[in-house]
C-alpha positions as CSV (number, residue, x, y, z in Angstrom):
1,X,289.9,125.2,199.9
2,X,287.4,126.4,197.2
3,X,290.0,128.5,195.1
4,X,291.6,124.8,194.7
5,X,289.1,123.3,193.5
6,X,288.0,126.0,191.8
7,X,291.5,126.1,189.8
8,X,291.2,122.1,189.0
9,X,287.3,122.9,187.9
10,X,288.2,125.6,185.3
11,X,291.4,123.8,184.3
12,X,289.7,120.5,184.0
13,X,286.4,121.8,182.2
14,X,288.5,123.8,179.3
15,X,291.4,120.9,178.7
16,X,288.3,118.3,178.2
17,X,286.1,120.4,176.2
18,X,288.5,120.7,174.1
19,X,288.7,117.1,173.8
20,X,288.3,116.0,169.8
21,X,286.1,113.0,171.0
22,X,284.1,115.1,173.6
23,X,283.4,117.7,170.6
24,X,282.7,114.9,168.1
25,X,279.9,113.4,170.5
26,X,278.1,116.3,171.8
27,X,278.0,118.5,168.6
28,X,279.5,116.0,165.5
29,X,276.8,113.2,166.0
30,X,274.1,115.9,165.6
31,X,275.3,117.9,163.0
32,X,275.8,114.6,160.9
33,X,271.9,113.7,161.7
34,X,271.2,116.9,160.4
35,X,273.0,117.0,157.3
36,X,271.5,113.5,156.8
37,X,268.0,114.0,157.4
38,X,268.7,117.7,154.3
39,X,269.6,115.1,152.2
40,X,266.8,112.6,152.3
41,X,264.8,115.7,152.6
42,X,266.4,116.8,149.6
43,X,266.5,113.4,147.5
44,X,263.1,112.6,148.4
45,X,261.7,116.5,146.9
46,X,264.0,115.1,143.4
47,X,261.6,112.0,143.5
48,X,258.5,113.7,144.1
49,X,258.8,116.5,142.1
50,X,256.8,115.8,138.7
51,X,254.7,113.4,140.4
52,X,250.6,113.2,140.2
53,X,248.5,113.4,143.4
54,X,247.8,109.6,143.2
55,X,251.2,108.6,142.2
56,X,252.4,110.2,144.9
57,X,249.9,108.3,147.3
58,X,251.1,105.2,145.4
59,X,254.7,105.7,146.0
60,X,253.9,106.0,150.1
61,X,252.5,103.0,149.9
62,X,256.0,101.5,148.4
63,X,258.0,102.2,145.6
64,X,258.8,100.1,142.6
65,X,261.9,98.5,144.3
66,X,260.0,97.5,146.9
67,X,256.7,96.0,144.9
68,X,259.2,93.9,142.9
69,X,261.5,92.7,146.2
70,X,263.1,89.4,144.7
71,X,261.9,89.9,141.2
72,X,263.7,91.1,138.9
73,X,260.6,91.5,135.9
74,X,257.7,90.2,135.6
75,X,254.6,89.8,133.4
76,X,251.0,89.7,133.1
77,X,247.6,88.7,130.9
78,X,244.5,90.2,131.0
79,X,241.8,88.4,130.1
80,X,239.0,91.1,131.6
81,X,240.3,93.6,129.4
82,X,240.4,96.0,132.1
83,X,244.2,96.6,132.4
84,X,245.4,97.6,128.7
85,X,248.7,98.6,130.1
86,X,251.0,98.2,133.2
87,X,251.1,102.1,133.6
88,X,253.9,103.7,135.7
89,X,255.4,100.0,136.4
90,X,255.4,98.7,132.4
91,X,259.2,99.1,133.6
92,X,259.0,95.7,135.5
93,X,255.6,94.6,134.6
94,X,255.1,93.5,131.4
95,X,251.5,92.7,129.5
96,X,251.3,89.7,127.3
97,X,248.0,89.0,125.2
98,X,247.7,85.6,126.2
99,X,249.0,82.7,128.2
100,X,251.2,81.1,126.0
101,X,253.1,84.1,124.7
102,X,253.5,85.0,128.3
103,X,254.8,81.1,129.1
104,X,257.4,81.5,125.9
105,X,258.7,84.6,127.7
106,X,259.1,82.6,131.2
107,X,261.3,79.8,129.6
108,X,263.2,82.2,127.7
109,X,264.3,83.6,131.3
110,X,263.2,87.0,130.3
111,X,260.8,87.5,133.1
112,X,260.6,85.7,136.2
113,X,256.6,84.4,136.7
114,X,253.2,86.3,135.3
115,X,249.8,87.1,136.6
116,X,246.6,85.7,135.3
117,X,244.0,88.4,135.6
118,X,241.0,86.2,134.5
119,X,237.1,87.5,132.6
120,X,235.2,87.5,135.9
121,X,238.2,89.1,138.3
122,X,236.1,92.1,139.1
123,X,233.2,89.8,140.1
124,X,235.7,87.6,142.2
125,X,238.9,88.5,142.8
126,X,240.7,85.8,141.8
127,X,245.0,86.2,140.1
128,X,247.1,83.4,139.4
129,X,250.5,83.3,139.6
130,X,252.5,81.0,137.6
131,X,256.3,80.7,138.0
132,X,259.1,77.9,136.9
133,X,259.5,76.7,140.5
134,X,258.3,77.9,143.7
135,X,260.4,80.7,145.3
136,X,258.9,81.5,148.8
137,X,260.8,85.3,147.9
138,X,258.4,85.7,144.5
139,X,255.5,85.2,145.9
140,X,253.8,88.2,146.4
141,X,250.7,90.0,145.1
142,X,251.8,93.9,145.5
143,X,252.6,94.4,141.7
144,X,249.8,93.2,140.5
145,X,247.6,94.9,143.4
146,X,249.4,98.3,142.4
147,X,248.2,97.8,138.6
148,X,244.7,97.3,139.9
149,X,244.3,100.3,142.5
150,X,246.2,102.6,139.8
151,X,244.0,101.4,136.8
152,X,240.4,101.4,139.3
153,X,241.3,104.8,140.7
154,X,241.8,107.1,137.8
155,X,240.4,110.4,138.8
156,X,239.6,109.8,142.1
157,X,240.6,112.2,144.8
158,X,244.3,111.5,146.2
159,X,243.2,111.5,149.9
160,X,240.3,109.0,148.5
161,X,242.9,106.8,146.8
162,X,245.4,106.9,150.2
163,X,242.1,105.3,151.7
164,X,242.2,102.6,148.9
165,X,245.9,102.2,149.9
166,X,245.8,102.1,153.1
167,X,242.0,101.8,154.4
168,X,242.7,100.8,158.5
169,X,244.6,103.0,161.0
170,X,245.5,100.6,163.8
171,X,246.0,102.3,167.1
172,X,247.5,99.7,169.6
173,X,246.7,100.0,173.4
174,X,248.6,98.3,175.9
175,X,246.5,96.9,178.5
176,X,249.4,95.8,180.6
177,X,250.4,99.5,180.4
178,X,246.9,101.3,181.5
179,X,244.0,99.1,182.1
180,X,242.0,101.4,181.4
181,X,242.5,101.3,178.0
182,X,243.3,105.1,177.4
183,X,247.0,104.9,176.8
184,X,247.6,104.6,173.1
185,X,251.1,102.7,172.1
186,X,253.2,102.0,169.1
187,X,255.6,99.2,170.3
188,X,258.4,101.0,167.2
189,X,258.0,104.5,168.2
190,X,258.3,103.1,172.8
191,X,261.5,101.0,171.9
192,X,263.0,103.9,170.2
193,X,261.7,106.5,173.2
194,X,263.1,104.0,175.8
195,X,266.0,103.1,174.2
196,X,267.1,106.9,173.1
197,X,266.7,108.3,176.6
198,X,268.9,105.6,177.9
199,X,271.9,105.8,175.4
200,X,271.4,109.6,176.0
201,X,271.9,108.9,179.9
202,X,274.6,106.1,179.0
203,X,277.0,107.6,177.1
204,X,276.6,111.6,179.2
205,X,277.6,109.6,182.0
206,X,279.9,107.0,180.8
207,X,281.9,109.3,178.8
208,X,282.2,111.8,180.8
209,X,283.7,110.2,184.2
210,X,285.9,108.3,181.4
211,X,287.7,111.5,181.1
212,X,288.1,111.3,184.9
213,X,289.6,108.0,184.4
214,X,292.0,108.6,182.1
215,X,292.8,112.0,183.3
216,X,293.9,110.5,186.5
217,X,296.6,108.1,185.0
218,X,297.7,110.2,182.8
219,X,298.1,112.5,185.6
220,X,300.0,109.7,187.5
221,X,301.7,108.4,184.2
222,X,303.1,111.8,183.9
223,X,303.9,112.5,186.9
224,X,302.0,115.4,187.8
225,X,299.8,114.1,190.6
226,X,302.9,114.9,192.5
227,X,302.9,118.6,191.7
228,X,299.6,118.8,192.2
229,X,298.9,117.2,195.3
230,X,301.6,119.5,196.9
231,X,299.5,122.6,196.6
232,X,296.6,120.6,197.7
233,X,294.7,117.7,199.5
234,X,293.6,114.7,196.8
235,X,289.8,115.5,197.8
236,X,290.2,118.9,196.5
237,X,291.0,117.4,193.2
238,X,288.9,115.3,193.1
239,X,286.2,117.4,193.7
240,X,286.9,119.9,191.1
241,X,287.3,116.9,188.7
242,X,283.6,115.6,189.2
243,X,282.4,119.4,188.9
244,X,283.5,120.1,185.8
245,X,283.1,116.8,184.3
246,X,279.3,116.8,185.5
247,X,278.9,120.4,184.2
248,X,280.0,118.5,180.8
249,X,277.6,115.7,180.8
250,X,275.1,118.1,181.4
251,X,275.7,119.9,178.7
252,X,276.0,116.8,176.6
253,X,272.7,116.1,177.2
254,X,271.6,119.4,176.7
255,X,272.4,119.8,172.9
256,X,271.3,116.0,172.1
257,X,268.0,116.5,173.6
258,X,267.8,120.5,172.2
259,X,268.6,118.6,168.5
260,X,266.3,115.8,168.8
261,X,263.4,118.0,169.1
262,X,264.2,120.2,166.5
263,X,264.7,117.4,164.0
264,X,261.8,116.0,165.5
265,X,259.7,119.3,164.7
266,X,261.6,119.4,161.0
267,X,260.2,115.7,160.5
268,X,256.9,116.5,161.5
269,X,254.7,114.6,158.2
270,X,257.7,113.4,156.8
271,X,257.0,109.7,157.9
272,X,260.2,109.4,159.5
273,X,257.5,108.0,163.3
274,X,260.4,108.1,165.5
275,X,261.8,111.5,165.7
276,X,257.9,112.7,165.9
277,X,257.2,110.3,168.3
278,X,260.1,112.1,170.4
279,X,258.7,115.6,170.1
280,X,254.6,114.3,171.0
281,X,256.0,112.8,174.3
282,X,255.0,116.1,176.2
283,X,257.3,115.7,178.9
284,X,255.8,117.3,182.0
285,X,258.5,119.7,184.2
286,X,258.2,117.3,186.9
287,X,259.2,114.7,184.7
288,X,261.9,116.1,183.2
289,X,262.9,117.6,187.0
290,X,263.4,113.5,187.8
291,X,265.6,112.9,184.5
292,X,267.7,115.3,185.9
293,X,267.8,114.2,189.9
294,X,268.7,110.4,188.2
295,X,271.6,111.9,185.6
296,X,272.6,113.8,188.7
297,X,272.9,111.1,191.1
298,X,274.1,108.7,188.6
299,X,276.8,110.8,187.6
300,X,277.6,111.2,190.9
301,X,277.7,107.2,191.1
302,X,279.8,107.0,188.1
303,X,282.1,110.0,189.5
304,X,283.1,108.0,192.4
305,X,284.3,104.7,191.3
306,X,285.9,106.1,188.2
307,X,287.7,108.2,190.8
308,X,288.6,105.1,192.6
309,X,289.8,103.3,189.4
310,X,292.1,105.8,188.3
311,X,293.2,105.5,192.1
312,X,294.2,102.1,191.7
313,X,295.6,102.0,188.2
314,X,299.0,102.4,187.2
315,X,297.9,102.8,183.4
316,X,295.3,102.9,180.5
317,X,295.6,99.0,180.1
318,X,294.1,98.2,183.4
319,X,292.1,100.8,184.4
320,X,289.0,100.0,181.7
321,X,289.5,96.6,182.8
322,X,288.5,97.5,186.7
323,X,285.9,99.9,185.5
324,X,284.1,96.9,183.8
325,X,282.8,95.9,187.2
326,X,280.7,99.3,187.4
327,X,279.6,99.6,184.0
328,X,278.0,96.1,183.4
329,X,275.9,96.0,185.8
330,X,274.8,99.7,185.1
331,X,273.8,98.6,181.6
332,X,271.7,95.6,182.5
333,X,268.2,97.0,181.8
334,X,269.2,97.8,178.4
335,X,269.4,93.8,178.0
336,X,265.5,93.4,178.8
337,X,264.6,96.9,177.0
338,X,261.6,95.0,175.3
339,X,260.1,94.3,178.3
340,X,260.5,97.8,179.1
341,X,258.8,98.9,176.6
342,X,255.9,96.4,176.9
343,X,255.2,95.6,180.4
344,X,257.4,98.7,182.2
345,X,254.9,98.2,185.7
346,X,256.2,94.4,185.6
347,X,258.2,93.0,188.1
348,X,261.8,93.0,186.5
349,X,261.7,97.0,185.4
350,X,260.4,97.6,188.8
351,X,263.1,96.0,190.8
352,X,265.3,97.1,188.4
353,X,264.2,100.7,189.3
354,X,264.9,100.2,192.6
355,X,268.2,98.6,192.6
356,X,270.5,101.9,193.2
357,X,273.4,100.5,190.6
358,X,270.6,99.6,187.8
359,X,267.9,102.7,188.1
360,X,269.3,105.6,186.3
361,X,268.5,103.4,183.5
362,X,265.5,101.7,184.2
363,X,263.5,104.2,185.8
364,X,264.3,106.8,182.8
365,X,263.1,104.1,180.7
366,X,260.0,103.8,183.0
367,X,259.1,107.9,182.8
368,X,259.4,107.9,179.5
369,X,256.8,105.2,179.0
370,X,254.5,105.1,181.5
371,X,253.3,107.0,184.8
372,X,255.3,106.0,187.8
373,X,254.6,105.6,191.1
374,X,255.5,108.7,193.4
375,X,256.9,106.2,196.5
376,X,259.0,104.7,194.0
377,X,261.0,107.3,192.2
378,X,261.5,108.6,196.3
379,X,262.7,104.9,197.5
380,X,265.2,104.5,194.2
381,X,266.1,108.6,194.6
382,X,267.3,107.3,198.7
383,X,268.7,104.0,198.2
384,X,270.9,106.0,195.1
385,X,271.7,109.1,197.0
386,X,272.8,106.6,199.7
387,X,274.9,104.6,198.0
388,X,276.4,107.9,196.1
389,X,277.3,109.0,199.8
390,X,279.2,105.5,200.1
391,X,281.1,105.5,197.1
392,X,281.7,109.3,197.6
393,X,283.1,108.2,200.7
394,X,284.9,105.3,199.6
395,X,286.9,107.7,196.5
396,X,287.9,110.0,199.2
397,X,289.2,107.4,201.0
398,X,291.2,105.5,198.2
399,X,292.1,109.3,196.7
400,X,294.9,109.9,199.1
401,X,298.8,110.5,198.5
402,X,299.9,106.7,199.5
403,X,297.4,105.4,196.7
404,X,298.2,108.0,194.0
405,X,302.0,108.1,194.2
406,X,302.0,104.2,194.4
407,X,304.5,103.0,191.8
408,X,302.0,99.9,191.3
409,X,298.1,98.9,191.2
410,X,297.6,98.1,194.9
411,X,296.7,94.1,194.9
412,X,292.5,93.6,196.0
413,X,293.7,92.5,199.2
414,X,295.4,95.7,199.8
415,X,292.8,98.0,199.2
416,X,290.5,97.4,202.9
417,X,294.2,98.6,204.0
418,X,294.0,101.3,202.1
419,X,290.2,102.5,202.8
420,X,291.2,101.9,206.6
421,X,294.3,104.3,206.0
């Protein structure tokens, strides 16, 4: 019995691997986040380069593209005296002596509006902005903010001026999250924790028990289920089918999560929030032991009623069409992954977490985010291990010779015949 499915494990494991789309997934994706993260690496040192200590603290704070969103130039008059020229932006910003020279250059069309930088601005503060018509997408005072931090702070200290810049750093707790008001958060840096983890789990699990699919209608297609099934019972195939596909998820996941950190660790001070978001999650090992009991069991889920689809289907056409009533369902938390990330203890993720066909997803998200309570990763662990053993049982049942050598999909009302035997 185990040199059978032995045989079909081996067999099966080396014809997917080899798989084009299999290889693209699990090493492409992250070679081509590498080579794009060397080249922003590599354009951003080519901008940098010959820059001073406080332009370079003025270009974090945005370059010129994004001072002038909307404008295409624009102009200013000083009247304080205090801001001879426009500096590093007398690209787009252009000085004009007085009001009506800078007006002849608006209805000529060569800029788009001006600044008025009036005598008494350093006493109050005060710009105007004058423009042919209002243009909600114009309006903006980050040009003319940039000429006054980079003309105020010459020959201050660059870490002085990044205070100028940027003076607050906001740290956001989540009440709903820890009452206790210890848990820092960063809504951009949860979503993309949350929703990583889950496309990670997603597409491992999806992907791989759609090579079981497919495998076993092309196998019937062919007609090699017959050849097959002669040297051995249907459950044997089966079996070695889920073991080698699961040993491929697995290591699917693997490399993802091995390349994530170290592009997170490569990031690290590069501004890029998510990917060192990833790598400061400090995943404990029992954690991480519970991603891989839920990838487990879900795949085990997944394994089953893909094994039962290919049962039942005669070709590629229908047999995505029948797996559709597995996989939506599966990927209803990812619908209400901002609630996840906000409230994950609410009532929704919970339930969701609990629901056998829904928490590989949710709870994931849940660890990730937020402490979980032990009695309910054990109550969604038994009600999914449970229904694993059902749907187990129900692809050994519907993974016989009368179902696989079927010239036809069985009709829905034939299939409590066929689980009967």
């Amino acid at each position: 019995m185990f040199r059978h499915i032995e045989h079909v494990f081996l067999y099966e494991f080396r014809r997917n691997f080899r798989r084009k789309g299999y290889l693209f997934t699990t090493f492409g994706i992250p070679i081509i986040a590498f080579v794009a993260y060397f080249s922003y690496q590599a354009i951003n040192t080519l901008n940098t380069r010959n820059a001073s200590p406080i332009d370079s603290a003025a270009q974090a704070l945005a370059s010129t593209a994004e001072l002038f969103k909307g404008i295409s130039k624009a102009g200013y008059v000083d009247q304080s005296g205090q801001f001879p020229d426009a500096g590093d932006l007398k690209d787009k910003l252009s000085r004009f002596d007085d009001e009506t020279s800078a007006q002849s250059a608006l209805s000529a069309g060569k800029i788009d509006l001006f600044y008025i930088i009036p005598a008494d601005y350093l006493k109050t503060g005060d710009v105007t902005l004058v423009m042919p018509r209002l243009n909600l997408g114009q309006i903006s005072s980050d040009p003319v903010r940039r000429l006054v931090l980079g003309k105020l702070s010459q020959g201050v200290d660059s870490n002085l001026f990044s205070r100028l810049v940027d003076p607050v750093d906001v740290q956001e707790i989540n009440l709903q999250r820890d009452s206790s008001g210890k848990t820092k958060t960063n809504f951009g840096a949860d979503f993309a924790v949350a929703y990583l983890f889950a496309i990670l789990l997603m597409l491992a699990v999806f992907t791989t028990n759609g090579y079981m699919m497919q495998t076993v209608i092309e196998e019937k297609e062919t007609r090699l289920i017959e050849i097959l099934i002669s040297s051995m019972r249907p459950t044997q195939l089966l079996a070695g089918k889920i073991l080698a596909l699961g040993l491929l998820g697995f290591l699917q996941i693997v490399v993802w999560l091995f390349s994530i950190v170290l592009l997170g660790r490569l990031a690290a001070g590069s501004g890029l929030t998510a990917l060192v978001a990833l790598i400061s999650l400090n995943l404990t090992p029992v954690q991480l032991l519970v991603f891989l009991l839920y990838f487990v069991f879900g795949y085990l889920f997944f394994a089953a009623a893909y094994g039962m689809v290919g049962a039942i289907s005669a070709s590629m056409q229908e047999g995505p069409q029948f797996a559709v009533f597995f996989t939506l369902p599966a990927a209803i938390p990812l619908y209400f992954i901002g609630l996840f990330t906000t409230s994950p203890d609410a009532p929704l993720p919970v339930i969701l977490s609990l629901i056998p066909v829904t928490a590989p997803l949710s709870m994931v998200m849940r660890i990730s985010l937020t402490p979980v309570p032990a009695w309910q990763i054990v109550v969604s662990l038994i009600l999914l291990i449970a229904l694993d053993a059902v749907m187990i049982w129900l692809a050994g049942r519907l993974f016989r010779v009368q179902t696989l050598l079927a010239g036809q999909a069985p009709k829905l009302r034939d299939i409590p015949r066929l689980i009967r035997g």
